[in-house]
Rosetta silent file (secondary structure, phi, psi, omega in degrees, C-alpha in Angstrom):
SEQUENCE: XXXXXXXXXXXXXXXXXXXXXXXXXXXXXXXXXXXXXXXXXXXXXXXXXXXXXXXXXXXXXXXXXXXXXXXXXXXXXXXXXXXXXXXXXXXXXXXXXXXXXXXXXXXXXXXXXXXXXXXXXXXXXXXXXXXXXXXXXXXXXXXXXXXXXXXXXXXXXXXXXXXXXXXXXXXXXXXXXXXXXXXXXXXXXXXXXXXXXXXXXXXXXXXXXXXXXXXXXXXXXXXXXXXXXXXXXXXXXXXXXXXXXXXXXXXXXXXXXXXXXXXXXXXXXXXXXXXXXXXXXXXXXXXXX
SCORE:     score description
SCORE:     0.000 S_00000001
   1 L     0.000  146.242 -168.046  -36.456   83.844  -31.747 S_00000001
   2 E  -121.821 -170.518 -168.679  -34.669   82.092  -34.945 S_00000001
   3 E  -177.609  120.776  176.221  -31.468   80.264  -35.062 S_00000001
   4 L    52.571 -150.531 -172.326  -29.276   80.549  -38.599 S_00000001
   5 L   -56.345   69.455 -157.035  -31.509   80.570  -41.497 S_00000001
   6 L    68.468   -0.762 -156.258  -34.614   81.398  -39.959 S_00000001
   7 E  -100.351  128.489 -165.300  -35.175   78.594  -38.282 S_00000001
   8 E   -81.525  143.270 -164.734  -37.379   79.120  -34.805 S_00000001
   9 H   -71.315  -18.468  176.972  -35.003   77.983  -31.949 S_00000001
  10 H   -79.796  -19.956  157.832  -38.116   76.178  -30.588 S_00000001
  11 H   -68.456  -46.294  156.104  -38.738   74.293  -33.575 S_00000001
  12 H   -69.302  -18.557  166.720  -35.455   73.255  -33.844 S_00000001
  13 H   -50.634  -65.489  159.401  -35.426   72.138  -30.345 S_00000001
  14 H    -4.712  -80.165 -168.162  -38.367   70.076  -31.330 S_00000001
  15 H   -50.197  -86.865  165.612  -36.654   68.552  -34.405 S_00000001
  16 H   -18.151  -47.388 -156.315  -33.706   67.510  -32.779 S_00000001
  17 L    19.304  104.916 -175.950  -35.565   66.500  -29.478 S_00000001
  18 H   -33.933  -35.704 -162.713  -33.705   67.009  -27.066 S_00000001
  19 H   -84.304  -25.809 -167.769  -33.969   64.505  -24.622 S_00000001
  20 H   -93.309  -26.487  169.801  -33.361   61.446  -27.185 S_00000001
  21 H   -91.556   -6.273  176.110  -30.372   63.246  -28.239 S_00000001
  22 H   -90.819  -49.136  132.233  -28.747   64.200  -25.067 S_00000001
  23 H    24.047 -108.295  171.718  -29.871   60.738  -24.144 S_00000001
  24 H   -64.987  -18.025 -176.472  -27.575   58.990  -26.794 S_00000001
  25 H   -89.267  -28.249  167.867  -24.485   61.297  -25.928 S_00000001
  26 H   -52.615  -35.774 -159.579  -24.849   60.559  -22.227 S_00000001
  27 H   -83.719  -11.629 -170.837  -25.175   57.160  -23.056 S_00000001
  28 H   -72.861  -33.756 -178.137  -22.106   56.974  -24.994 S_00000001
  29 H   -78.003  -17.410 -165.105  -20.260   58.592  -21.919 S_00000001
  30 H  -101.964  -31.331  167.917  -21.441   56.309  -19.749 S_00000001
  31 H   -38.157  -65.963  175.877  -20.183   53.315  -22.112 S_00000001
  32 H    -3.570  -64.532  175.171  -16.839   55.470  -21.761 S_00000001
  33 H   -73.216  -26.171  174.021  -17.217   54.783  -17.952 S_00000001
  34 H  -102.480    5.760  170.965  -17.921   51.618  -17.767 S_00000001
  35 H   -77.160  -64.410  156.211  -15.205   50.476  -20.303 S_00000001
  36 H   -85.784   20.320  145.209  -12.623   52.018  -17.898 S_00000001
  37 L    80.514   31.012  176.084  -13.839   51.773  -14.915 S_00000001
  38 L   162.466 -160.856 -153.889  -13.680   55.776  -13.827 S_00000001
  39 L  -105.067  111.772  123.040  -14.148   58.976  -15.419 S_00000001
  40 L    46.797  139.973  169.570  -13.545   59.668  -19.479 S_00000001
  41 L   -90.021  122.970 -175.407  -10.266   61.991  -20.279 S_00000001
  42 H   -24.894  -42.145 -170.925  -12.474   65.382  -21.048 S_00000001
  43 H   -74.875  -58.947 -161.531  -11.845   65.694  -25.034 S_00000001
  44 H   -61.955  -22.623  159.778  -12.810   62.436  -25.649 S_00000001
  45 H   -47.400  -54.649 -166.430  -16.058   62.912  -23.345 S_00000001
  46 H   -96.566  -19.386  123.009  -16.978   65.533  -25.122 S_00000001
  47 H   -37.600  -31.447  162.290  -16.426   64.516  -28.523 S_00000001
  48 H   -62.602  -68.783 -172.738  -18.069   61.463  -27.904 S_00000001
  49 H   -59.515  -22.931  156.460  -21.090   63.036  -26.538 S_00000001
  50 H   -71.553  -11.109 -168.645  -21.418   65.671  -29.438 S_00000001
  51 H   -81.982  -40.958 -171.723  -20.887   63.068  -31.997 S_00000001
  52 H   -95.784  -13.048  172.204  -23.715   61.016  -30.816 S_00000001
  53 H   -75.967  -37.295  172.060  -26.075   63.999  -29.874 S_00000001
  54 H   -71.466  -39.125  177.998  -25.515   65.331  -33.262 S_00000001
  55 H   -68.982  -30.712 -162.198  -25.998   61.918  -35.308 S_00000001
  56 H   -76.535  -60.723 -176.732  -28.944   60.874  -33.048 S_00000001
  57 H   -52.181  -21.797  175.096  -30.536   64.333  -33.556 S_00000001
  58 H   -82.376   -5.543  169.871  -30.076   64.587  -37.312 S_00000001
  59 H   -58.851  -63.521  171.212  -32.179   61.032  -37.421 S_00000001
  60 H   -21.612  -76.570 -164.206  -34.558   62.609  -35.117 S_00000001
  61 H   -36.126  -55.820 -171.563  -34.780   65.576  -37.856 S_00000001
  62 H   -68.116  -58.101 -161.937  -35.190   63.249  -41.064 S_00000001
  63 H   -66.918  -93.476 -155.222  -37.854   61.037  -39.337 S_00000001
  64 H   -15.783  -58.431 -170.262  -40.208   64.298  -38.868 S_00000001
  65 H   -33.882  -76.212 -150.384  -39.414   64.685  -42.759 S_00000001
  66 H   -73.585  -32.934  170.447  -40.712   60.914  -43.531 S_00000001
  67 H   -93.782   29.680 -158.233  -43.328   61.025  -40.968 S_00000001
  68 H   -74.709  -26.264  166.062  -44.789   64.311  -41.503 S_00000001
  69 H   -72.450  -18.823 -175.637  -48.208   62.500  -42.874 S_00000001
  70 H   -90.401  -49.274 -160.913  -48.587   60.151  -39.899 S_00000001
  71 H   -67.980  -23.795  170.312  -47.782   63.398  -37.770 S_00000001
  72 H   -82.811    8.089  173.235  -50.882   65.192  -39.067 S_00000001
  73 H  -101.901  -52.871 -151.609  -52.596   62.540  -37.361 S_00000001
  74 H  -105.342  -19.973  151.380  -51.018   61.601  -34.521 S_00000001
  75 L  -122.475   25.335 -171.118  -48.760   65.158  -34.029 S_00000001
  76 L   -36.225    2.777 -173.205  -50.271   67.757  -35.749 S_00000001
  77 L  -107.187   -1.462 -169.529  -48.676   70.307  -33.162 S_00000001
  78 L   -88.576  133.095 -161.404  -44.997   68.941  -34.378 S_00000001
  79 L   -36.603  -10.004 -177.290  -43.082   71.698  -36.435 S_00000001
  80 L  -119.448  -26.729  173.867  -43.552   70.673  -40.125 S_00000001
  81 L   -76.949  -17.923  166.894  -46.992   69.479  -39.921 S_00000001
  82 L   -60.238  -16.340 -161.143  -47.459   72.541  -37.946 S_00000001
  83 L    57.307  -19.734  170.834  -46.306   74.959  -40.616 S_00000001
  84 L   -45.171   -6.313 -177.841  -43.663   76.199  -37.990 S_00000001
  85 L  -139.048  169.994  159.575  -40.530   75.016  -40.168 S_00000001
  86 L   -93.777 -164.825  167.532  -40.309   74.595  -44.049 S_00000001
  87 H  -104.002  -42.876  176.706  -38.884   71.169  -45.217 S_00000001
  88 H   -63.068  -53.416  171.735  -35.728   73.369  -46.693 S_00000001
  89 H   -60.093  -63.499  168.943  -34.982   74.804  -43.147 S_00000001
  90 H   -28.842  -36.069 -170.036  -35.513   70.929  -41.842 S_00000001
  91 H   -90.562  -23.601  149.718  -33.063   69.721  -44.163 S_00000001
  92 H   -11.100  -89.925  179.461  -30.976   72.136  -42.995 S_00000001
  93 H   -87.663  -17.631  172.686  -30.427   71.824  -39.642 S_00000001
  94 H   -79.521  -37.029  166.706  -30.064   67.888  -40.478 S_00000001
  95 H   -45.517  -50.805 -154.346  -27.156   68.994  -42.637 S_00000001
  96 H   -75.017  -17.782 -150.907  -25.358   71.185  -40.249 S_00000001
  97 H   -80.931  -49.195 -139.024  -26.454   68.198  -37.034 S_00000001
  98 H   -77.762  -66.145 -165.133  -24.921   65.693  -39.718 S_00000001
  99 H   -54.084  -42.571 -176.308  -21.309   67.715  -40.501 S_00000001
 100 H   -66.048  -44.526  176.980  -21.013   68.272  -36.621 S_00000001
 101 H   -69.311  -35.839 -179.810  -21.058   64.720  -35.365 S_00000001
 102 H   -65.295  -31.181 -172.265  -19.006   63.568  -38.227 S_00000001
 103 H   -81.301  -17.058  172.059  -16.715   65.890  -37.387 S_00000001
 104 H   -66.003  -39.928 -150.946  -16.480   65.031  -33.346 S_00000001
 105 H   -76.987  -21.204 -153.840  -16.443   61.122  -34.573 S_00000001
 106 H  -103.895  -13.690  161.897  -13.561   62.061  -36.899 S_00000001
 107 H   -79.457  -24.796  166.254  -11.799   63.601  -33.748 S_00000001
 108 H   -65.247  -68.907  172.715  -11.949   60.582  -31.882 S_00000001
 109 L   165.258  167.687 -168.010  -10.484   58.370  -34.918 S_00000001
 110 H   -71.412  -42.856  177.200  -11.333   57.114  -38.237 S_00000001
 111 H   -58.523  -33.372  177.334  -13.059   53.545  -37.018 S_00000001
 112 H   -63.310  -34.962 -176.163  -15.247   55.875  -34.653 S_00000001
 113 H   -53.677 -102.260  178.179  -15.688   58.177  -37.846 S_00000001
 114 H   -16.625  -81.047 -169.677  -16.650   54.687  -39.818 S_00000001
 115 H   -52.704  -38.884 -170.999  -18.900   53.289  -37.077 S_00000001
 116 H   -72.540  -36.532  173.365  -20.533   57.088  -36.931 S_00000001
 117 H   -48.390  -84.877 -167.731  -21.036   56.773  -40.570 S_00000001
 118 H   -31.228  -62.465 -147.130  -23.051   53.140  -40.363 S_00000001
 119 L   -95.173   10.797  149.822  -25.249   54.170  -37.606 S_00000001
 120 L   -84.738  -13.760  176.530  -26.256   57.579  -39.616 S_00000001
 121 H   -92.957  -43.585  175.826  -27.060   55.645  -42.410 S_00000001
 122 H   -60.289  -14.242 -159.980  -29.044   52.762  -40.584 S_00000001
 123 H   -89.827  -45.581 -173.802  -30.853   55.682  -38.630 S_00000001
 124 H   -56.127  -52.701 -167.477  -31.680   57.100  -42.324 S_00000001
 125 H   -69.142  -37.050 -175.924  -32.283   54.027  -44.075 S_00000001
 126 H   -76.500  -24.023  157.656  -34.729   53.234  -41.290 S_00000001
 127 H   -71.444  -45.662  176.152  -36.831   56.344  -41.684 S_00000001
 128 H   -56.756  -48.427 -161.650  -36.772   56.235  -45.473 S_00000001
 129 L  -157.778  -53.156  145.434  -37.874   52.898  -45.626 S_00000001
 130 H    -5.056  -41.612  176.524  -37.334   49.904  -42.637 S_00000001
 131 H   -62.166  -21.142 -161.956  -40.006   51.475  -40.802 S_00000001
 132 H   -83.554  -27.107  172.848  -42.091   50.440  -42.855 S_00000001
 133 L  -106.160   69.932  163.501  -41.562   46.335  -41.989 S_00000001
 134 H    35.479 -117.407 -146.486  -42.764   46.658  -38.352 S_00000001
 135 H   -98.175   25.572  139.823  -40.511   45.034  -35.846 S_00000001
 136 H   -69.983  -31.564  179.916  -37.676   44.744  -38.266 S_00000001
 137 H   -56.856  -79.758  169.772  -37.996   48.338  -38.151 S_00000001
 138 H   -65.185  -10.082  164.884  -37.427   48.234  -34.098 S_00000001
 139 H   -90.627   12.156  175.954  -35.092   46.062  -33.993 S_00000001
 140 H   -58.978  -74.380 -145.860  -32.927   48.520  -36.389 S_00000001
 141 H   -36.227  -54.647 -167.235  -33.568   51.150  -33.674 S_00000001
 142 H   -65.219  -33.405  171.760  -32.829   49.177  -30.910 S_00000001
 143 H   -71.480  -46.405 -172.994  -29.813   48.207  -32.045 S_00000001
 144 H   -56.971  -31.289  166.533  -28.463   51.663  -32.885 S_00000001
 145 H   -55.524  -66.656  141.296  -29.657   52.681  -29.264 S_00000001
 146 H     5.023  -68.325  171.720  -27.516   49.629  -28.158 S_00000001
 147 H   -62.705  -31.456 -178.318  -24.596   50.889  -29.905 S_00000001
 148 H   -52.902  -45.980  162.314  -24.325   53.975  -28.119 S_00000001
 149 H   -63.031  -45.348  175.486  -23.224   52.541  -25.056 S_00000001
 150 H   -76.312   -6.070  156.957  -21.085   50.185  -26.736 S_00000001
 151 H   -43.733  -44.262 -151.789  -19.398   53.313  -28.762 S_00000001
 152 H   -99.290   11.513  161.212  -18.392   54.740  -26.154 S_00000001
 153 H   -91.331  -46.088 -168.756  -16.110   51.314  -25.016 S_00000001
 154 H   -76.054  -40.830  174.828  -14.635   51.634  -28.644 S_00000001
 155 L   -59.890   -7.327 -178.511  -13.744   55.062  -28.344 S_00000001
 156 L  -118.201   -4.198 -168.010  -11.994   54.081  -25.133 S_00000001
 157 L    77.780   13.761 -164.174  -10.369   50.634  -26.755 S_00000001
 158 L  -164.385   88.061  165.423  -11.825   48.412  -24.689 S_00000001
 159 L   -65.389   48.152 -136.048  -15.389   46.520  -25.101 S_00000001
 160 L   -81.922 -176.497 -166.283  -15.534   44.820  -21.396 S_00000001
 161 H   -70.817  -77.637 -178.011  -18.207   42.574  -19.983 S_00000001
 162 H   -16.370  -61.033  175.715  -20.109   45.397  -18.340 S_00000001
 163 H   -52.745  -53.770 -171.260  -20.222   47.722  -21.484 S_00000001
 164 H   -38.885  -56.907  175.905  -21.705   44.805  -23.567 S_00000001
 165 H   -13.823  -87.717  177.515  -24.297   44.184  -20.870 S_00000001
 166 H   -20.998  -72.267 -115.710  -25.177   47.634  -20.707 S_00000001
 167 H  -107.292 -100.833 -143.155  -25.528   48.092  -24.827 S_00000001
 168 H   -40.410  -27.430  178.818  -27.827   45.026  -24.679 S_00000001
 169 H   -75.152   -7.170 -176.948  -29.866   46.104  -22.026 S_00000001
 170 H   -78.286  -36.471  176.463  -30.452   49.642  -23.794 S_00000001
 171 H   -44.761  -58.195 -171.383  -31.439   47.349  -27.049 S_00000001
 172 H   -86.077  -11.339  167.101  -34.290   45.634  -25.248 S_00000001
 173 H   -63.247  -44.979 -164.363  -35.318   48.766  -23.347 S_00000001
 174 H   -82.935   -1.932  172.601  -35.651   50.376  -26.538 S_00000001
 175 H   -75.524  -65.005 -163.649  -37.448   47.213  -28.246 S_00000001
 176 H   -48.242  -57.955 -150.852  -39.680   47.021  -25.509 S_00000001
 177 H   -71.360  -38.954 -164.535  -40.307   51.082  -25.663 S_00000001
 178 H   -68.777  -46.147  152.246  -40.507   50.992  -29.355 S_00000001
 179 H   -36.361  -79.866  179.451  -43.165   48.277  -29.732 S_00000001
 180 H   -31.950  -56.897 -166.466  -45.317   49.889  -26.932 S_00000001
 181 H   -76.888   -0.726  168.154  -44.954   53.163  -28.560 S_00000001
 182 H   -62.427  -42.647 -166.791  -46.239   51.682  -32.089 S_00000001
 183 H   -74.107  -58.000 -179.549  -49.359   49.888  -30.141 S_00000001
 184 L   -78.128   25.310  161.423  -50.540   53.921  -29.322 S_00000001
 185 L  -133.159   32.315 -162.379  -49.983   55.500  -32.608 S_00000001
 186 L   -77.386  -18.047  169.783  -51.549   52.405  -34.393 S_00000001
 187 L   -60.820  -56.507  161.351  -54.270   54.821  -35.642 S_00000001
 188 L   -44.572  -19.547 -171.290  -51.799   57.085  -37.491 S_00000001
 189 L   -89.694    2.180 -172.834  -50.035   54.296  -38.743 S_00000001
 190 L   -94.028  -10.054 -164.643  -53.129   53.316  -40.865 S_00000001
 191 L   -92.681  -18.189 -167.458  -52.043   56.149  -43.433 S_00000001
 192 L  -119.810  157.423  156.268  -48.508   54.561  -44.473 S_00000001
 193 L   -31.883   12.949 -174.396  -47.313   50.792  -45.538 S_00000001
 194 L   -55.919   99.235  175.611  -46.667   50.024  -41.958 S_00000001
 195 L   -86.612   29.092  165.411  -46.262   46.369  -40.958 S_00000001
 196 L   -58.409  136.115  172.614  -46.194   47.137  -36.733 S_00000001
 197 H   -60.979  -19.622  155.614  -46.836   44.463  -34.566 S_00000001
 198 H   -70.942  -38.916 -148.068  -49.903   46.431  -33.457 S_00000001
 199 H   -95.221  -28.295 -178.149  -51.335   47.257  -36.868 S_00000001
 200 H   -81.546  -37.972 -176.753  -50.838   43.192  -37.539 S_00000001
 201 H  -101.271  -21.623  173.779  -51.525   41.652  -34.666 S_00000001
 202 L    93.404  153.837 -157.113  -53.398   44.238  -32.505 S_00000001
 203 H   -53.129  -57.358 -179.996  -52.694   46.528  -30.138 S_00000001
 204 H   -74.874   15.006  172.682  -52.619   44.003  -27.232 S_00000001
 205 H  -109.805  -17.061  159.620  -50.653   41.406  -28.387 S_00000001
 206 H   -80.066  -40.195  173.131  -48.019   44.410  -29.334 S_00000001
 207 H   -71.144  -38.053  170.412  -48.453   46.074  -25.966 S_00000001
 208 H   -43.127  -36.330 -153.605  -48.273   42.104  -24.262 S_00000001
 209 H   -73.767  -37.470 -166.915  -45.328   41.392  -26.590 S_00000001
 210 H   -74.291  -32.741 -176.403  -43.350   44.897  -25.387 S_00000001
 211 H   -65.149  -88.756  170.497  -44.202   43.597  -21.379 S_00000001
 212 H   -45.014  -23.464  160.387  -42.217   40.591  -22.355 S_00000001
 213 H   -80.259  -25.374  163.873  -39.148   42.152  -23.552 S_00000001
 214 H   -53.175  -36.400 -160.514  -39.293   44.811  -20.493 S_00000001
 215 H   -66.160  -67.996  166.974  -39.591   41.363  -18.254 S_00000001
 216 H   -43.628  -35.173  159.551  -36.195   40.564  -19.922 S_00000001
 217 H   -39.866  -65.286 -178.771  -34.961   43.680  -19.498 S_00000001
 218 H   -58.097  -54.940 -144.195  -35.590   43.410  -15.089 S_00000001
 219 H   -90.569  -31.016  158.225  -33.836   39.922  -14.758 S_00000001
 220 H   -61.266  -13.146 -176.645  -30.710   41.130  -16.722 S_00000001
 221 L   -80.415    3.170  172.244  -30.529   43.855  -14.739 S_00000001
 222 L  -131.176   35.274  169.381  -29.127   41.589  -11.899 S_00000001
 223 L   -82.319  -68.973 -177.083  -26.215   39.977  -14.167 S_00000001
 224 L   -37.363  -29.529 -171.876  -23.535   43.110  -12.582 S_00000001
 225 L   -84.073  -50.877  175.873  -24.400   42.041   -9.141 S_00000001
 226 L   -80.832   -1.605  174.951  -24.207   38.390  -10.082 S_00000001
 227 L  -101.745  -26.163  179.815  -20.825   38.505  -12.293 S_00000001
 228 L    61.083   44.774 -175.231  -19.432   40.946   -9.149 S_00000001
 229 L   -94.541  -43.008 -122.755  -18.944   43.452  -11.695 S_00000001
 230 L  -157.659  176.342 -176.612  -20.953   46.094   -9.427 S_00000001
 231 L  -139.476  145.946 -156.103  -21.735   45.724   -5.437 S_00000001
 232 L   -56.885  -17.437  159.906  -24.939   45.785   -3.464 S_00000001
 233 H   -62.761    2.299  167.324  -25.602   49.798   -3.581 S_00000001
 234 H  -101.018  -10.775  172.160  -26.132   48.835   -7.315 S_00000001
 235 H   -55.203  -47.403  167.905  -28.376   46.224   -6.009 S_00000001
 236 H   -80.554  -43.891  158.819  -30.522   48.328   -4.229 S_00000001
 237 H   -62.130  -41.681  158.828  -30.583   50.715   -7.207 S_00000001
 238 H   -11.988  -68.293 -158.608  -31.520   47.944   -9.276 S_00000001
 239 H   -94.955    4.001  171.208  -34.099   46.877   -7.368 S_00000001
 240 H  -116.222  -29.344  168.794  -36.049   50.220   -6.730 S_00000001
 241 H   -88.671    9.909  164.139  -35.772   51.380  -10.083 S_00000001
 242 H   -84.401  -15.130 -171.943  -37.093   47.872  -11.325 S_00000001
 243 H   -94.327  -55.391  145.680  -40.003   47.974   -9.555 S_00000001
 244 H   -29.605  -69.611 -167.664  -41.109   51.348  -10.805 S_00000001
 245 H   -64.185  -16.828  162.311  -40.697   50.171  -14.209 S_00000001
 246 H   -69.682  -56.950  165.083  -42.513   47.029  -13.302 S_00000001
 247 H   -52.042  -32.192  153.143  -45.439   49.178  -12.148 S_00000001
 248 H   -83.452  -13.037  168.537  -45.507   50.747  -14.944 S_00000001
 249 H   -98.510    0.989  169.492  -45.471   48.164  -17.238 S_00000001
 250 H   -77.410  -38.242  177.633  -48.630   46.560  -15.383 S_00000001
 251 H   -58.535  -39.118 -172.343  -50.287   49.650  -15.734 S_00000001
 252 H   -70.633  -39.915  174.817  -49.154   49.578  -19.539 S_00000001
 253 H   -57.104  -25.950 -157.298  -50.536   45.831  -19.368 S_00000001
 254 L  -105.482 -141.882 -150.440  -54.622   47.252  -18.516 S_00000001
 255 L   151.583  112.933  179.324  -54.481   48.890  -22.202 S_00000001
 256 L  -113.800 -144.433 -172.209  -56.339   51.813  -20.949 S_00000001
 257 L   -82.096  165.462  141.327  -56.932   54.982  -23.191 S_00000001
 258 H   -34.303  -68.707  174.682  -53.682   55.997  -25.770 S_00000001
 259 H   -13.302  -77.570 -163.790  -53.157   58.683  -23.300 S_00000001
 260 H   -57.787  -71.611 -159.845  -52.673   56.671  -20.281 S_00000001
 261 H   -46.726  -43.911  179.592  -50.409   54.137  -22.766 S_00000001
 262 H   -57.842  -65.638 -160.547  -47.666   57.631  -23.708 S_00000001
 263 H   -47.109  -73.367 -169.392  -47.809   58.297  -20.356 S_00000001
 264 H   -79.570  -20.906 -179.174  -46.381   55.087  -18.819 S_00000001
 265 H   -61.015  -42.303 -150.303  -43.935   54.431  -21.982 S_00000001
 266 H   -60.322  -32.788 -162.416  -42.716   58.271  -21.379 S_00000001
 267 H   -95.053  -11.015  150.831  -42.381   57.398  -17.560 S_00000001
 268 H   -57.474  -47.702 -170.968  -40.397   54.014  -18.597 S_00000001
 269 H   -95.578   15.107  155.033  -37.887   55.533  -20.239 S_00000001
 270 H   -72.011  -26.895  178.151  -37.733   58.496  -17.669 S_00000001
 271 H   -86.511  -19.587 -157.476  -36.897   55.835  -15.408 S_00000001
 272 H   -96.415  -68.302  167.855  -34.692   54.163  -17.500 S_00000001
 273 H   -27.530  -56.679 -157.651  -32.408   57.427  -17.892 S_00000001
 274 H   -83.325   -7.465  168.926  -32.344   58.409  -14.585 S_00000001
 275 H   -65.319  -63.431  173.231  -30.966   54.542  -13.445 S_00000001
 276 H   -46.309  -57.796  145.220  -28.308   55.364  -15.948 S_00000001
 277 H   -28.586  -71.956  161.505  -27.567   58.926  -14.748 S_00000001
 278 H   -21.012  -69.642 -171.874  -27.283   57.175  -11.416 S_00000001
 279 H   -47.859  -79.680  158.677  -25.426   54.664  -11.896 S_00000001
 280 H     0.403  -90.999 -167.930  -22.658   57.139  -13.424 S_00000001
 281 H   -54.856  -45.756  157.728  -22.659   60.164  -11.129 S_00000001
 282 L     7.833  -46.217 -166.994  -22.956   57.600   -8.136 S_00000001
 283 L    71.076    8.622 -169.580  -19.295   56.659   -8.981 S_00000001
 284 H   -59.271  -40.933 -176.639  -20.956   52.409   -8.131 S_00000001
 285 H   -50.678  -13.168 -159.158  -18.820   51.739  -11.465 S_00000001
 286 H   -97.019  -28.035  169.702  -15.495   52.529   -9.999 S_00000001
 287 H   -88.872   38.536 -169.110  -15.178   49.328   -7.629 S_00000001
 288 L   -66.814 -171.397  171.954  -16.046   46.818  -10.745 S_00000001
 289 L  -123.814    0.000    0.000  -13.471   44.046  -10.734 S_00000001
């Protein structure tokens, strides 16, 4: 099955990847909610969330472009190293990802439009070439991940104590994730100009180093409880999906195979979604103060 010019629907699915782009549009919705304090007037939900599912996915797209030599290492099953796409159908589908989001951001209002701009060009600039200085590289990322949540308070007019939280704590999830996932592709990473905190320093002082920003990550995660932004059913979510993620980053800590290492980042940030999903459908946001 194709989609438009040829392009296999599974391959674009790929490209895009789904999960990092529904991801950022969720998370943007979820800013939404915790900026007002209840649930999002519909258009603007759903403008938000295509705007940031479309910008995050044409990044997605473009890094496959720039990493397609590292990928014949370390993804050879991923659609352009794969032969399953051209680079002219890739380039494509980042135009058309690229036109769609501008145009949801531009439905919203021209500073979301502006701000939609920046963080397609930092996503770009950071594939093209950022990536390239190690953990300057993640903390680009991390920030733009960051911003998603706090988007979706500007799109609502209102950056409150909560959103901010929130946007920082996705920043150091995504440091933490970003690191980690550098320390397991540190083989691939021997083919390009890479300056990763693994390829300089070695894999375990990049996987220690990602353990310490997750550690930050748990003990902020009990500022809403202690600000009396949130009430103890967020406490108890808190605290059970902290523990998981704590288990997993000791497990991440015994530097085991690569394997093993995907495996517990994949089931961090699986964990890290579904707290956020939680929180949200839950309604625990609607008695902040």
């Amino acid at each position: 099955m194709t989609f438009g010019a040829g392009i296999p629907v599974r391959a674009m699915f790929e490209l895009i990847r789904l999960d990092l782009a529904f991801g950022a549009g969720f998370f943007l919705v979820a800013g939404q909610i915790l900026a007002i304090g209840g649930v999002p007037p519909f258009e603007m939900a759903l403008a938000g969330f295509i705007m940031l599912f479309c910008i995050s996915g044409s990044a997605n797209i473009s890094n496959d472009y720039f990493d397609r030599e590292v990928d014949r290492v370390n993804r050879p099953d991923r659609p352009l190293p794969s032969g399953r796409i051209t680079p002219r159908g890739l380039w494509m589908l980042f135009v058309a990802c690229t036109v769609v989001g501008f145009a949801a951001a531009a439905f919203i209002s021209l500073p979301v439009l502006v701000l939609g701009v920046v963080l397609w060009g930092l996503s770009l600039l950071y594939n093209v070439k950022i990536k390239e200085y190690g953990l300057a590289g993640n903390l680009v990322v991390a920030f733009c991940v960051g911003m998603t949540i706090v988007t979706g308070g500007i799109t609502m007019g209102m950056v409150t104590g909560p959103v901010l939280l929130f946007g920082i704590l996705a920043f150091l999830f995504d440091l933490g994730e970003e690191i980690a996932a550098d320390a397991m592709d540190v083989t691939g990473d021997q083919l390009r100009p890479s300056r990763s905190l693994a390829k300089v320093k070695g894999r375990k002082v990049a996987i220690t180093t990602a353990a310490a920003v997750f550690g930050v990550f748990y003990i902020l995660t009990l500022v809403p409880v202690v600000m009396g932004w949130f009430g103890y059913e967020y406490l108890l979510l808190a605290a059970v999906i902290d523990l998981w993620m704590i288990w997993c980053t000791i497990q991440l800590l015994r530097d085991r195979s690569i394997e093993e290492g995907h495996r517990q980042v994949r089931r961090l940030y699986l964990a890290w979604g579904a707290f956020v999903i939680v929180l949200v459908v839950s309604g625990i946001l609607l008695p902040m103060v």
